[in-house]
C-alpha positions in Angstrom: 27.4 -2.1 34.0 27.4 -5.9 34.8 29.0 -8.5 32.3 25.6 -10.7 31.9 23.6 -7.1 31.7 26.4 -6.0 28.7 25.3 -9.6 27.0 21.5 -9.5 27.2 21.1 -6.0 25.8 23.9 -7.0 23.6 21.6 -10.1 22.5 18.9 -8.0 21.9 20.6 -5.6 19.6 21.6 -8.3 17.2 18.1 -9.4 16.7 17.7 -5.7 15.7 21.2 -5.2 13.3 22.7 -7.3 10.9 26.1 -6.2 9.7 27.0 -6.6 6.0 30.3 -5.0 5.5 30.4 -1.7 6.3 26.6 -1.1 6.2 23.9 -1.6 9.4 20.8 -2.5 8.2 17.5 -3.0 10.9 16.0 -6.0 9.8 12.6 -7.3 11.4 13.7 -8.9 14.9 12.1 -12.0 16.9 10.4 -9.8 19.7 7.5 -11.5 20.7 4.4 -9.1 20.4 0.9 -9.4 21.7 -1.8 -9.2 19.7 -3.0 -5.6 19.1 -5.7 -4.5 21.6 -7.4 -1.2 21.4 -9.3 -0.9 24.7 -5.7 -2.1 26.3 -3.9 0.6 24.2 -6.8 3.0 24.9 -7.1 2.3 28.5 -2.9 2.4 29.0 -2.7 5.6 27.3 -5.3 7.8 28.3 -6.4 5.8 31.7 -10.0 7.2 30.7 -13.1 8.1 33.0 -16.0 6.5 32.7 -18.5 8.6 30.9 -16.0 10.6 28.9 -16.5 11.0 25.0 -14.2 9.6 22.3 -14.3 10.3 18.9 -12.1 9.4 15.3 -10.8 12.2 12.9 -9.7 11.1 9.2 -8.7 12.6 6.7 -9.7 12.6 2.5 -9.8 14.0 -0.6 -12.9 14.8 -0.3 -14.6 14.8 3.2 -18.0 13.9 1.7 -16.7 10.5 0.7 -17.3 9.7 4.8 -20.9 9.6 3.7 -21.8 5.9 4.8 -18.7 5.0 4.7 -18.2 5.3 1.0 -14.2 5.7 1.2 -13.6 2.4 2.4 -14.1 1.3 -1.4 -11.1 3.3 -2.4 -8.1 0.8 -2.3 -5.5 4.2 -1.9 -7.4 5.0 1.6 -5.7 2.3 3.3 -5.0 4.7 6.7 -8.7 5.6 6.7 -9.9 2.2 5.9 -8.1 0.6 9.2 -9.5 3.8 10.8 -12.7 2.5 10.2 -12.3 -0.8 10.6 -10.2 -1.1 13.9 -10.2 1.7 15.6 -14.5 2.9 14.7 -16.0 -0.7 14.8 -13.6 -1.4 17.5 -15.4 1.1 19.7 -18.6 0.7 18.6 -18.3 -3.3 19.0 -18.0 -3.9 22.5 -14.6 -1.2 23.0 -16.8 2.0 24.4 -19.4 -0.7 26.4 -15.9 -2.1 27.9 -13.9 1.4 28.4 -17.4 2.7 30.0 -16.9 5.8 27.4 -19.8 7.8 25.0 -19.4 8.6 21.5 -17.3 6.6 19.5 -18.2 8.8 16.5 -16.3 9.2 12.8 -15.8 12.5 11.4 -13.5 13.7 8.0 -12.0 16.5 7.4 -10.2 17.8 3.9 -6.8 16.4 3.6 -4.5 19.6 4.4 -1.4 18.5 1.9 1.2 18.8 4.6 3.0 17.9 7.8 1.3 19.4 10.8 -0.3 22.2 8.8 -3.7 23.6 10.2 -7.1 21.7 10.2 -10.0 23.4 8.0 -12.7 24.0 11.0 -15.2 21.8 8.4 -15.9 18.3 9.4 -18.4 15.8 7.9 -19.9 13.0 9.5 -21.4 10.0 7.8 -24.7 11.2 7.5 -23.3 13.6 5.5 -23.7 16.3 8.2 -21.6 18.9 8.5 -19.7 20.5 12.1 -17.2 22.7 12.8 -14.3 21.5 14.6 -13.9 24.8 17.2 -18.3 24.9 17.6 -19.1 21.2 17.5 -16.2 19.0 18.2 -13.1 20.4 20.4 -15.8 21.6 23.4 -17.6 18.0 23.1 -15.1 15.4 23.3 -12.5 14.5 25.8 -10.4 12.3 23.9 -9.7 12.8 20.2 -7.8 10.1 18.2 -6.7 11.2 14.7 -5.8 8.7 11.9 -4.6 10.9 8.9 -2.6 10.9 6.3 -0.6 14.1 7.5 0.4 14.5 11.2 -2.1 16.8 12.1 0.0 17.0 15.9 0.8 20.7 16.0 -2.7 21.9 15.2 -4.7 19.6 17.7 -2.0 20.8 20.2 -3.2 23.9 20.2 -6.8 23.3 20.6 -6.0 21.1 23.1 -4.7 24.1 25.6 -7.8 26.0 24.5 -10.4 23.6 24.7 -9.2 21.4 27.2 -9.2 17.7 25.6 -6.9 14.6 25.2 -5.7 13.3 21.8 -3.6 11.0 19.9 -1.8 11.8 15.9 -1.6 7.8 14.1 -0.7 9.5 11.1 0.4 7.0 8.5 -0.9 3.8 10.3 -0.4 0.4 8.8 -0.6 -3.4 9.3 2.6 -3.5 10.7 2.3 -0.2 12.9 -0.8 -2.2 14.4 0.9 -5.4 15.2 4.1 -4.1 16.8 4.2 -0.1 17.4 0.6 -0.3 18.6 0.6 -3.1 20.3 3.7 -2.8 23.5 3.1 -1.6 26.7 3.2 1.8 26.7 4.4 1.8 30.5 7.3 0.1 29.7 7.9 2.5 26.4 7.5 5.4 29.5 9.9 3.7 31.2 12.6 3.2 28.9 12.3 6.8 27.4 12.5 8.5 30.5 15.9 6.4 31.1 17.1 8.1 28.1 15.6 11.5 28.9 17.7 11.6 31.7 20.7 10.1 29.8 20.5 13.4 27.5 19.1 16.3 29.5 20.5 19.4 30.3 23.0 18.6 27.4 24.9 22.0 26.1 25.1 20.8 22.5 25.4 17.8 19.9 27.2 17.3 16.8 26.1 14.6 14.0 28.9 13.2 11.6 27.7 12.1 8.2 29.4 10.1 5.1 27.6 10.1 2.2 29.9 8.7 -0.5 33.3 11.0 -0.2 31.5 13.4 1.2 32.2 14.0 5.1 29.9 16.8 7.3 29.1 17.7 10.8 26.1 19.3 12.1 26.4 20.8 15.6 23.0 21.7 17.2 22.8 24.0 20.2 20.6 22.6 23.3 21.7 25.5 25.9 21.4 23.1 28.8 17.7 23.0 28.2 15.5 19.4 30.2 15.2 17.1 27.3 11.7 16.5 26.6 10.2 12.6 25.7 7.6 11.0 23.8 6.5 8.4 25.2 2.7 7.7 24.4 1.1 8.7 28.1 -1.5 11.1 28.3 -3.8 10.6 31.2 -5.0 12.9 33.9 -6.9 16.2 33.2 -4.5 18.2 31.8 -4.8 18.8 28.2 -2.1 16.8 25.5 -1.5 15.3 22.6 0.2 11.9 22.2 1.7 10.9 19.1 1.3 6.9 18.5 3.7 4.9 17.6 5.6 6.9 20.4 9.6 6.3 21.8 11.5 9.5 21.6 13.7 11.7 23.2 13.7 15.4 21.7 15.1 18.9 22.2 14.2 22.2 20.9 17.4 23.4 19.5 18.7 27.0 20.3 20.8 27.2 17.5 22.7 25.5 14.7 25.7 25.5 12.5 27.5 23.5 10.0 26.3 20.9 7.0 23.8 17.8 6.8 22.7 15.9 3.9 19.1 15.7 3.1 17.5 12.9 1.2 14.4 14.2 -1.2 11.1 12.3 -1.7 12.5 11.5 -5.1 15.6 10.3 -4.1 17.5 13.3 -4.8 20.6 14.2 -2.1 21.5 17.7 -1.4 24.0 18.9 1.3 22.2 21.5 3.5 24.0 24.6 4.5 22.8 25.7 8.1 24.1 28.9 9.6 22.4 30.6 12.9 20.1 27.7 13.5 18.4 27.9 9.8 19.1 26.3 6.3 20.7 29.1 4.2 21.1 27.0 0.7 21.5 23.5 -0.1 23.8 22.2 -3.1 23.2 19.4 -5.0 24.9 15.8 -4.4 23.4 13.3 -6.7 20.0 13.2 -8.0 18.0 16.2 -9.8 19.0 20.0 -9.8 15.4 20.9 -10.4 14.8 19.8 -6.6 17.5 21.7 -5.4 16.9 24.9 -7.0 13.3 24.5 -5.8 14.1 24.3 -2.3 16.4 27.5 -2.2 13.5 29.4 -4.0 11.2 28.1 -1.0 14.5 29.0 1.5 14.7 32.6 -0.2 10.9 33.5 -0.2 10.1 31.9 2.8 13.2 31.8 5.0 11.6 30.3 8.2 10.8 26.8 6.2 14.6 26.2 6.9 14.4 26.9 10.8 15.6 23.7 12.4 13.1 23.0 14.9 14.1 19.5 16.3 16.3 17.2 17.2 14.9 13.6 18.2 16.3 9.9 19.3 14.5 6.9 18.8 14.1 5.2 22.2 12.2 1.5 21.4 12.9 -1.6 19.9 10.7 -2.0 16.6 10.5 -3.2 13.6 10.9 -0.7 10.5 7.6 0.0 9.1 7.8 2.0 6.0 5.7 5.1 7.9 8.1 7.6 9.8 5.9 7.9 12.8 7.2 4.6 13.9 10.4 4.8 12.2 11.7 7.5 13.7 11.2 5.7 17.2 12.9 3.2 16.6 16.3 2.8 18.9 19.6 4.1 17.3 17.8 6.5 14.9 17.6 9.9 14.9 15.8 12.9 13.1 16.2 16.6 12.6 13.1 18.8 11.9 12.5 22.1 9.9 9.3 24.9 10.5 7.2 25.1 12.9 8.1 24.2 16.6 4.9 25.5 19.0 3.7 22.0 19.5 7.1 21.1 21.2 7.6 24.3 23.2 9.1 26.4 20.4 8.6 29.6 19.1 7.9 29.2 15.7 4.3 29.5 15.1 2.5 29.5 11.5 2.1 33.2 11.8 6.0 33.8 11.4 5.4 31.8 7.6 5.4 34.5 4.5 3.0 31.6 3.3 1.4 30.0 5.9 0.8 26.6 3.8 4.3 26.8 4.4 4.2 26.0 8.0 4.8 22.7 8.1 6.8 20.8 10.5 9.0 18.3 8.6 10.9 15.3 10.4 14.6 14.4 8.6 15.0 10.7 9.5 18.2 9.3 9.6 18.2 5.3 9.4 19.8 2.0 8.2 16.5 1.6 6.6 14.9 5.1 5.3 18.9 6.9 4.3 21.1 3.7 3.5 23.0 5.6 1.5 24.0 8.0 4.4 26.4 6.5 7.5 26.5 8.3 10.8 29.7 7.6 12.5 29.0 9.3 15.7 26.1 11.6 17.0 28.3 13.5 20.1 27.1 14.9 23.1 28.2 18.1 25.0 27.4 18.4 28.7 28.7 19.7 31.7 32.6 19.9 30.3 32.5 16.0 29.3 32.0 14.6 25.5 30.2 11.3 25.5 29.4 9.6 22.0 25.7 8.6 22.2 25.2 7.1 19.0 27.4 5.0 16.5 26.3 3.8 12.6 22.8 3.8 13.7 23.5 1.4 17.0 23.9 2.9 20.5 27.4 3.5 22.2 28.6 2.2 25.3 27.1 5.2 26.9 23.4 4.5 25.9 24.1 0.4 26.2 25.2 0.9 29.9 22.3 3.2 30.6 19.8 0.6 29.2 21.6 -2.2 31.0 20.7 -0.6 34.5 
């Protein structure tokens, strides 16, 4: 790596980190973005053919509040409501005339409660008509986009191979996801990602070091020399996909795992995961409430497949923390783990395997200066080809990943 290359990614990593003592904290950087377009993210992403169909899925309580549009006058519905309001008017004011596309239509279905779980096949429109997703929408549209509360990627996956269509999962979108993770060039996102694709493939294993308080563990996740997959927000061309917007991320499948990781509850609770042949066995309270911890091991005993660790994922762009994983976890020097169900990202574990199957959920485990202050991460190590290269350091990449950026 040259010296002046070493100095401007250098440059641009400080806009991203601030240092205060021992912590790393992402703060909102001075990256220039344009404003958001939706026929230029539209037309980078899927490259569409004139002609082809479009349509927007959302999700709500209660799919009959699509009925002329009476959800936008809930103030909770704020992911439907920009649904509506950027991505549906946007198509229908000038976006499909523009793109050359057909449709542009707005359908809801029931909110399904959790990460990646299946769609119901009902689906209301805002006549108050009802479809069904596999007779009426999947074999009509070429490109579905889906702006839910829940990521709803693993499900339209699947239909995708069977029927054939395009798709995007904005799960979670906000004002901020709009101006910044929705509004780069998704070429250049390609671009970078694949630089750190081939950075990481074919990798034998990693291990993750974490501090929480006195409290010092290592994970070490199994790769098998497996081709590191990447999200990176391209899906043109025939061949059925799904995209998954805000996208920046390098991921593997793992084979296996072993050792300890903390995991940081919805209500703030901390428990230390035990993980032994690839899968959480038990997890022991750190700090927080027992209740949640003793709720998790009864899931872990009567459904021992919701503990399967299905992911491990990189962050590979240069954002702005949102709030909303989906861009979170994309952002450079973060990573995630994932537990349940894996099919969408060429795993094996499919709902089927679940004693319950509203149990089949896919769950991301974001580690960041931002989402798990609390929890440092030393060093995230790579394995590969009889060298050990340290990838990752307190949330910031090591020389390794700086050098590869820098070329």
């Amino acid at each position: 790596m040259d010296g002046k290359g070493d100095l401007r990614l250098e440059a641009r990593l400080a806009k991203l980190v601030e240092l205060s003592g021992n912590q790393t904290r992402l703060v909102m950087d001075s990256k220039q973005y344009p404003p958001f377009s939706l026929t230029r993210l539209l037309t980078t992403v899927f490259a569409p053919k004139p002609g082809e169909r479009i349509a927007i899925l959302i999700d709500l309580p209660d799919p009959a509040q699509v009925k002329d549009f009476a959800f936008r006058k809930d103030p909770a519905l704020t992911i439907q409501r920009l649904a509506h309001d950027v991505f549906y008017q946007g198509l229908k004011n000038g976006g499909l005339a523009e793109l050359q596309l057909v449709g542009g239509d707005l359908f809801a279905y029931e909110v399904t409660g959790g990460s990646n779980l299946d769609l119901p096949d009902r689906a209301v429109e805002p006549t108050g008509g009802e479809r069904s997703f596999e007779r009426d929408l999947y074999p009509r549209y070429d490109i579905l986009l889906c702006i839910s509360t829940f990521s709803a990627t693993a499900p339209l996956t699947a239909f995708a191979k069977r029927f054939g269509f395009r798709g995007a999962t904005l799960h979670g979108l906000n004002e901020t996801i709009l101006r910044t993770g929705l509004a780069v060039d998704y070429n250049a996102v390609s671009r970078q990602a694949e630089k750190l694709r081939l950075s990481l493939t074919r990798a034998d294993a990693f291990e993750i070091d974490y501090v929480i308080g006195e409290h010092r563990c290592t994970l070490r996740l199994l790769c098998g020399g497996q081709e590191a997959q990447k999200s990176h927000g391209l899906c043109r061309g025939e061949k059925p996909d799904v995209a998954n917007l805000p996208a920046g991320e390098v991921y593997f499948v793992p084979e296996g795992a072993d050792g300890h990781f903390p995991l940081r509850y919805e209500d703030g609770t901390i428990g230390l995961m035990e993980v032994v042949g690839g899968r959480i066995r038990k997890a022991t309270l750190l700090r927080g409430q027992q209740g949640v911890i003793d709720a998790h091991n009864q899931k872990l005993a009567s459904d021992p497949v919701t503990g399967e660790l299905g992911e491990l994922g990189f962050g590979t762009q240069e954002l702005p923390a949102a709030g909303r994983d989906i861009q979170d976890e994309k952002i450079l020097g973060t990573l995630h783990v994932a537990t349940g169900r894996s099919d969408h990202l060429g795993g094996k574990l499919t709902p089927d395997r679940f004693a319950d199957r509203r149990n089949a959920t896919h769950d991301d485990i974001l580690f960041s200066s931002t989402k798990t202050p609390e929890i440092q991460v030393p060093r995230v190590r790579m394995f590969r080809a009889g060298k050990t290269t340290v990838v990752l350091e307190q949330y910031r990449p090591a020389a390794y990943w700086r050098q590869v950026l820098a070329e």
